[in-house]
C-alpha positions in Angstrom: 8.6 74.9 72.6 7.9 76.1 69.4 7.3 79.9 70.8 11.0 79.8 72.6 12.4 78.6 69.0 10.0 80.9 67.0 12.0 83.9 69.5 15.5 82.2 69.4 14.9 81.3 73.2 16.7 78.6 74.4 15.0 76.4 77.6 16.8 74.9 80.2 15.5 71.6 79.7 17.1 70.5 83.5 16.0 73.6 85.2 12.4 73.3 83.5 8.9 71.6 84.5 5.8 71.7 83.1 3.0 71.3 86.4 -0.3 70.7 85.5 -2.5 72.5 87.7 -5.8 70.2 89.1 -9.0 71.9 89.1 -9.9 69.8 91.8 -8.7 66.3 93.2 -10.9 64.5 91.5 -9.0 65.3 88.2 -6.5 62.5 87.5 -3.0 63.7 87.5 -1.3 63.6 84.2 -0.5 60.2 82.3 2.4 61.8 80.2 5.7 62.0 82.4 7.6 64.4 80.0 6.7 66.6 76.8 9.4 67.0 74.4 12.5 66.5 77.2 10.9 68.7 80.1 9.7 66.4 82.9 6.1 66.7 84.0 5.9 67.7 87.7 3.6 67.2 90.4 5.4 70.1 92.5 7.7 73.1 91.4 9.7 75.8 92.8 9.1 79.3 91.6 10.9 82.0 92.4 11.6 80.6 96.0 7.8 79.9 96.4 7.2 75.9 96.0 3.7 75.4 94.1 1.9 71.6 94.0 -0.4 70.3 91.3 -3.5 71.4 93.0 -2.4 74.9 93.1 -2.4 75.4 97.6 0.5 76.7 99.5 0.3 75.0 101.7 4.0 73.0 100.4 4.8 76.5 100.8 3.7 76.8 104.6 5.0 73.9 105.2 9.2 74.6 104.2 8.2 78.1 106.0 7.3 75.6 109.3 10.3 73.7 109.4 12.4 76.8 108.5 11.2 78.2 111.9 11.5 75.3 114.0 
């Protein structure tokens, strides 16, 4: 947050998530359920493409599935 204010960027604290990317499963998910307003996510949309904590696409292959069906 302080790099958007540093540039006079303004965030979209509704339209923003912060996703903490596993390293593995084993990791715990994060304890903290928002950082300074933005809400901590365990899945995010980017760009059309939806993303989950551990980083697969398989969310992704998933929408594509039922898309087709």
């Amino acid at each position: 947050m302080r790099w958007s204010h540093d540039n006079n960027i303004s965030v979209n604290k509704d339209k923003s998530g912060i996703l903490a990317i596993r390293v593995d499963r084993r990791t715990p998910p994060p304890v903290q359920t928002d950082f300074q307003g933005i809400a901590v996510v365990q899945h995010y949309k980017y760009l059309g493409v939806p993303i989950n904590d551990s980083a697969t696409i398989l969310t992704h292959t998933d929408a594509l599935t039922k898309k087709l069906k």
